[in-house]
C-alpha positions in Angstrom: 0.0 0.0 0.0 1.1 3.2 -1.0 0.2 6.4 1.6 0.6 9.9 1.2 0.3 12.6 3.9 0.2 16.7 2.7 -0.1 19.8 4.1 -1.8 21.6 1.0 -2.2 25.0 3.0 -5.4 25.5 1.4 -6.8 22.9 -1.0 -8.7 25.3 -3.2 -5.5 27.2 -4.4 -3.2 24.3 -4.5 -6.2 22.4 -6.9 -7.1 25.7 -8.9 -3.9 25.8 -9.6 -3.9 22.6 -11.3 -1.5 20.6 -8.4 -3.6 18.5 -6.6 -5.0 16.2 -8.6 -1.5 14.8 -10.3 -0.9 13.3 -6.7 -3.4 10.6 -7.6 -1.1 10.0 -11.0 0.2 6.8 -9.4 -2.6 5.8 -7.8 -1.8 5.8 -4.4 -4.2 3.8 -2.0 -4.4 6.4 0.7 -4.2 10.0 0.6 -4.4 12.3 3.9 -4.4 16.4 3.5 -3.8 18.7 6.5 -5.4 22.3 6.3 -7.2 21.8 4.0 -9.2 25.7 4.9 -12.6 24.7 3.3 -15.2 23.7 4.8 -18.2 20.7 2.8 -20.0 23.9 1.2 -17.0 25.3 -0.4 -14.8 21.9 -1.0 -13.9 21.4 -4.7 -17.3 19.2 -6.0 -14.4 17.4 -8.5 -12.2 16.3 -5.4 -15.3 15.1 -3.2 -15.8 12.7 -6.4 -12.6 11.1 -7.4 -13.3 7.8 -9.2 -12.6 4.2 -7.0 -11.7 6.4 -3.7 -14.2 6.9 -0.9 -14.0 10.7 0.4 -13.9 11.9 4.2 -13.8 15.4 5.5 -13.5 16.9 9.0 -13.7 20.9 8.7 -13.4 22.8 11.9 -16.1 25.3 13.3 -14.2 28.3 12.0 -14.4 29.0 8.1 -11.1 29.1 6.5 -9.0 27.4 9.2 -7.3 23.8 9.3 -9.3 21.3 8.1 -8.7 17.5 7.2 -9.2 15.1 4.1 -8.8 11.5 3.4 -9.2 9.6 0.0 -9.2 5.9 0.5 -9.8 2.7 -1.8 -10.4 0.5 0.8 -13.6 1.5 3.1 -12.6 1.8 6.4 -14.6 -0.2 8.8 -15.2 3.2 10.4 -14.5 6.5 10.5 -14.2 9.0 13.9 -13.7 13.0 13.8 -11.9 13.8 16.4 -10.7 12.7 20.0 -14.2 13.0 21.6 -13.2 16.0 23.7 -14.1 19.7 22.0 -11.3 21.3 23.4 -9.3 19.0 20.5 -11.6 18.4 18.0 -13.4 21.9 17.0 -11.0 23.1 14.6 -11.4 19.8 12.3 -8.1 18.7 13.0 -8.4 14.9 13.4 -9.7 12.2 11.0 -9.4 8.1 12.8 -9.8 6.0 10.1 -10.4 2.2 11.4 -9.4 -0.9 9.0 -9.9 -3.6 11.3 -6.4 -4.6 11.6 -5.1 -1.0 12.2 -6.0 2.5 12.7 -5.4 5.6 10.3 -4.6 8.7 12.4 -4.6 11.8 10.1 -4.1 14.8 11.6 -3.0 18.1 12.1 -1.1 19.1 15.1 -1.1 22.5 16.3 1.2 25.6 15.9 2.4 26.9 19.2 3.1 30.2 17.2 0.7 32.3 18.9 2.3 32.2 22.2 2.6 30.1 25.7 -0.8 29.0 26.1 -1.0 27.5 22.9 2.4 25.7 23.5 0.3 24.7 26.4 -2.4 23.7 24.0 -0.1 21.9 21.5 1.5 19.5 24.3 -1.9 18.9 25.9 -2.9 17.8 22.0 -0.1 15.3 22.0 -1.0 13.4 24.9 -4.4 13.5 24.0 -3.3 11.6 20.6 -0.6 9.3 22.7 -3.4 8.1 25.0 -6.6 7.5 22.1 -3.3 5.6 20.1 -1.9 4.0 23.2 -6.1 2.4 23.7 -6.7 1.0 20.2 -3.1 -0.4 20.7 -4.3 -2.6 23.9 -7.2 -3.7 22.0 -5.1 -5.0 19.6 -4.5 -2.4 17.1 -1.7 -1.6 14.8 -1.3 2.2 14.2 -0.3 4.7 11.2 -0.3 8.1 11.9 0.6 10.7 9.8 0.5 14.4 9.6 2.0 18.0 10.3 3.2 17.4 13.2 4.7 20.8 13.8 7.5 20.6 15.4 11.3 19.4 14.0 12.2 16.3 16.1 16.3 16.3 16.1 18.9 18.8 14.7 19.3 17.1 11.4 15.2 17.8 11.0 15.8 21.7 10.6 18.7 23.7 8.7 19.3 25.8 11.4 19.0 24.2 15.0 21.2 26.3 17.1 19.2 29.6 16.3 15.8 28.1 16.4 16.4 26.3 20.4 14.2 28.5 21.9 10.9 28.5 19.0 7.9 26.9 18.8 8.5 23.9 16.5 11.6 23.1 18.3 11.0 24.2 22.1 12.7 21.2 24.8 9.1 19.9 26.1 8.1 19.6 22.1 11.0 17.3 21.1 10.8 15.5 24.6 7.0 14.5 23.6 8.4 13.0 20.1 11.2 11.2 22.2 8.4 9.9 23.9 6.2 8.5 21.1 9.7 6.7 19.8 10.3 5.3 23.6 6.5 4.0 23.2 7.5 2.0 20.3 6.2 4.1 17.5 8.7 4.6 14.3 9.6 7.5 12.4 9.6 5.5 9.3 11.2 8.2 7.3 14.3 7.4 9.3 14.4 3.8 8.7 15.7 4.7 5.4 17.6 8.1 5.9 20.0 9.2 8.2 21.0 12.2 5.9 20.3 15.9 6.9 18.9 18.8 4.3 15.9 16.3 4.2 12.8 18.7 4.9 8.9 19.2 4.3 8.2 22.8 5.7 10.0 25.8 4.5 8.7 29.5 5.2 7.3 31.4 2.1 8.4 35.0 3.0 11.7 34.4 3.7 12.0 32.0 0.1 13.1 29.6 2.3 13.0 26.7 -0.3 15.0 28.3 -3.2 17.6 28.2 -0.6 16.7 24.5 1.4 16.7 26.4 4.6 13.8 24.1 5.9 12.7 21.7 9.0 10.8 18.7 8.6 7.6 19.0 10.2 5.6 16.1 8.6 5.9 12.6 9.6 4.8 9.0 9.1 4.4 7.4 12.6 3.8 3.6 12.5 3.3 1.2 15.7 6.2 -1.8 16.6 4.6 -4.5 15.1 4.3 -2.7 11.6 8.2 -1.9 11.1 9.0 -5.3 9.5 6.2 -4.4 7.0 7.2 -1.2 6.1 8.7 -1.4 2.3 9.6 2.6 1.5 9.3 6.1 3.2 10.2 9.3 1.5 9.7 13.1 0.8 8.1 14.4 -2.5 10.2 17.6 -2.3 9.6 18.3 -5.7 6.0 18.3 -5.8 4.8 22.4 -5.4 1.7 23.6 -4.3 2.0 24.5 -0.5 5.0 25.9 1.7 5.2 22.2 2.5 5.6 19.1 0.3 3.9 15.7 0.6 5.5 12.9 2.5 4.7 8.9 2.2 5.5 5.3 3.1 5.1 2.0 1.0 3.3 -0.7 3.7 2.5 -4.6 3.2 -1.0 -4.8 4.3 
């Protein structure tokens, strides 16, 4: 199975602009979008109705903002919006796809750009996720979870670490909460195959960041333990345009 994760930064202008749809050139079996800033009524009618792919869409109370989107050719079992507590789930950041053997976590993690209480809110987030993942796993459950993830786990995820120490997207207590998830037994399956830095899915638009590769990789493929010997491929799509960041995906045996 082929699976692609993207933060489009708006599906309308990434689509009107004729980018979207060439994702689906090599048919992939799953594909999950982050901010997707459009809520049912204003969703592109071609993209709700892509042949041999069932369509999903959580869109967040506020017009314009965040937003998630999964195609899928196989039919989940069932689909969930959101953790089950408001506090988490009004902005439409959270779809929980369930296939019966494992569970689909697409998602959008917040920013903790607009100051301490929503770094507050961004860690509070993570556990949230760590403890709905952590209950499927006890009942059994292998997990994939992919997303913008916000924040640059290591110093080879971001071009420059030393002046970024004390930022949002690379603060202490937000790397400590990915070295968590890994202690857990999940897998950052894009390092299973590269150990290489200047490897990144976010660069900032005002700055032309990307011309120059001054990036940080702040999307990710998480899969449980007992997935890692079926994992076949992870990679970044950095040449695919669109958004200030680029799809990421894995290659699974399921």
């Amino acid at each position: 199975m082929r699976i692609l994760s993207w933060n489009v930064n708006g599906i309308r202008a990434v689509h009107n602009k004729g980018l979207f749809l060439p994702l689906f050139k090599d048919s992939p079996d799953i594909v999950c979008v982050q901010e997707t800033k459009a809520q049912e009524d204003v969703f592109p009618q071609e993209l709700m109705q892509i042949k041999g792919y069932d369509f999903y869409l959580c869109s967040g109370e506020k017009k314009g903002y965040s937003g998630t989107a999964i195609w899928t050719k196989q039919k989940p079992v069932s689909v969930r919006y959101g953790f089950g507590k408001k506090q988490f789930d009004n902005d439409g950041r959270i779809i929980i796809a369930d296939y019966g053997r494992y569970v689909l976590y697409n998602i959008y993690f917040p920013n903790g750009g607009r100051g301490p209480e929503w770094v507050k809110h961004k860690l509070e987030f993570y556990e949230e996720f760590l403890r709905h993942a952590e209950k499927n796993r006890k009942n059994g459950m292998e997990i994939i979870a992919c997303g913008d993830v916000n924040t640059a786990h290591k110093e080879i995820d971001l071009a420059r670490p030393k002046e970024n120490e004390g930022n949002t997207g690379f603060l202490p207590e937000e790397r400590a909460f990915l070295d968590k998830l890994v202690s857990k037994g999940y897998v950052d399956t894009f390092r299973e195959f590269s150990s290489e830095g200047g490897r990144y899915t976010w660069w900032d638009y005002k700055t032309g960041a990307r011309a120059r590769n001054v990036g940080w990789r702040l999307d990710y493929f998480y899969i449980s333990s007992g997935l890692k010997k079926k994992l076949k491929e992870a990679f970044i799509l950095g040449g695919i345009m669109g958004s200030d960041h680029c799809p990421v995906g894995i290659e699974i045996d399921l």
